[in-house]
N, C-alpha and C positions, 0 to 999 in steps of 0.2 A: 489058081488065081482066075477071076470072073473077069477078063475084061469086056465090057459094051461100048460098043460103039454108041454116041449120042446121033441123032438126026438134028439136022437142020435146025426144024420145027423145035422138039427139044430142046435145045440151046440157046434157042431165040426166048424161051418160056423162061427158061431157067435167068437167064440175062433180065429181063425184064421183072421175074420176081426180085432178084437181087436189087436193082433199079428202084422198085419201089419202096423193099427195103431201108435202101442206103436214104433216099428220101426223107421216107417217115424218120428215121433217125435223124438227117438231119434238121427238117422241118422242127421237131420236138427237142431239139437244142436250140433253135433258132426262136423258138415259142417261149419257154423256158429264160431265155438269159435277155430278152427282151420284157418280158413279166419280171425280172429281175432287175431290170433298169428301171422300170416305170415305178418298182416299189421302191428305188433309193430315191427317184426320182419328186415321190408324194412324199418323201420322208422331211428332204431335203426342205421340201415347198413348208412341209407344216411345221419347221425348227423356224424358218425366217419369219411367217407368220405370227409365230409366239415370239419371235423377236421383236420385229413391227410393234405389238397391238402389248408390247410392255410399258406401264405409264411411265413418260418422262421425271426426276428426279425434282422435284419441285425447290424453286429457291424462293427462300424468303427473304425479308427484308428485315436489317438489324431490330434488333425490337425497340421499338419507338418510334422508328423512321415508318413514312409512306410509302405503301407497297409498289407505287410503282416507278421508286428506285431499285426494288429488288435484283440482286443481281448485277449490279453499277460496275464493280470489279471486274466483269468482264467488258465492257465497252469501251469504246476506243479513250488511250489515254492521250491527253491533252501535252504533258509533259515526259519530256523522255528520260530525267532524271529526276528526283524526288525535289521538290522545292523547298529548300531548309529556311528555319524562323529567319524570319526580319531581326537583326539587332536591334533590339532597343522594344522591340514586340510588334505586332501587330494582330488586325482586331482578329485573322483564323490562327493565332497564333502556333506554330508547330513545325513538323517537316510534311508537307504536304502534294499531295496526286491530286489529279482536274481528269473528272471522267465525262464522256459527251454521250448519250443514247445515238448518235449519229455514227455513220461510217465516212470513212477519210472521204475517199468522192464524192458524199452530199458538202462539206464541208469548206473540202480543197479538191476541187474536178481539176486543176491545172498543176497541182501537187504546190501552190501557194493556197492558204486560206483565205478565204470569201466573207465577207460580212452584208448583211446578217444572219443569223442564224436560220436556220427551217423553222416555221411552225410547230411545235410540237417538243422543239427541244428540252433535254434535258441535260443540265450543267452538274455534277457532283464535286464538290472537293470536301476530301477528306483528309483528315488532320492528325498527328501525332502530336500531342504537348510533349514540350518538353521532358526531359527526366521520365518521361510514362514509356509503357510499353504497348499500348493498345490506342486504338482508334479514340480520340477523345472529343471530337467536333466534326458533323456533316454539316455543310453549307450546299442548301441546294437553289440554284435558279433555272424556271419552268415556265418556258414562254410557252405563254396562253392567248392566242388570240382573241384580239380585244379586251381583254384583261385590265391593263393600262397602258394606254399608245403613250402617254406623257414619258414612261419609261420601257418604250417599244414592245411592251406585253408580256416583260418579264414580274415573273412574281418571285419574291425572294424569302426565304427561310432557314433559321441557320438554329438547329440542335446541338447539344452537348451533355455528355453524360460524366463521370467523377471516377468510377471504375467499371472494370470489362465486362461484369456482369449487370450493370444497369441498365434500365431502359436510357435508351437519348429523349430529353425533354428538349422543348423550342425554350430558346433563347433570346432570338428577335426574329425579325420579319419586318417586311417591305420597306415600310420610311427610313427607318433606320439603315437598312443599306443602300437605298436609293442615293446616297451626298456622296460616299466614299463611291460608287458604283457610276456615278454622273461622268469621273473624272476619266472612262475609258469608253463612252459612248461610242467614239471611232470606231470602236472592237466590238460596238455591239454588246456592252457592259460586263464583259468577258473581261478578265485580266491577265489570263493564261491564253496564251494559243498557241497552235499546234506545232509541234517540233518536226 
């Protein structure tokens, strides 16, 4: 058996190769698993980006109606139960929803409704006939400033179509609902408001 004694000197060499050693090792794990974050890290970024920059689902509008009702279904609704026919009829005759392009706080900021309307509003009621199963009448009123002050700048139009696959053709419009529509001025010629 060879036993040597190491020196000092020796030991202190051999320490410090070790040392540097253990470094580069660790250095080269530390380099490594950091290039390994930074690659989940660009992966991660370019999945949300091709999420981002996916075009939104475009909604249209029933066919016949004006596009920009499109979409009406999701805006605030007016009624918080469906409004079933008038006995005896009346002129949207059906079970019927009141949709507003507006959100509750432009409308009711104190959680009562406000009148008049915003500028720019959009009124939707949609109609079920009777015995039918499908949307059978859109009635829209779209204040338009300046339009007609006489009837606060609402312009009125009221479509209806026979079955689910038809376009909705107009029906009437303005004068014609102007006399029934006179009769809730106070509301801002609204008939429904907000539940």
């Amino acid at each position: 058996m060879n036993t040597q004694k190491h020196t000092p000197e020796l030991t202190k060499t051999i320490l410090c190769i070790m040392s540097v050693l253990f470094a580069g090792i660790l250095f080269t794990s530390c380099v490594e698993e950091q290039q390994i974050e930074e690659l989940v890290q660009e992966t991660d970024n370019q999945e949300n980006n091709q999420e981002v920059q996916q075009p939104e689902e475009t909604i249209a509008a029933l066919p016949g109606l004006p596009d920009y009702v499109a979409g009406y279904e999701k805006w605030l609704k007016l009624n918080a139960e469906p409004i079933p026919p008038v006995p005896g009829g009346d002129p949207h005759n059906g079970t019927k929803n009141v949709y507003v392009n507006q959100d509750r706080e432009a409308i009711a900021p104190d959680g009562t409704q406000t009148f008049p309307y915003p500028d720019g509003s959009i009124v939707v009621k949609e109609a079920t006939r009777p015995n039918k199963d499908f949307i059978g009448l859109i009635a829209i009123m779209r204040k338009d400033v300046g339009s007609d002050p006489d009837n606060n700048d609402w312009k009125f139009i009221e479509y209806t179509r026979d079955a689910p696959d038809d376009d909705f053709t107009i029906l009437a419009q303005d004068r014609i609902c102007w006399g029934c529509h006179a009769r809730v001025k106070n509301m801002d010629y609204v008939f429904t408001e907000l539940d």
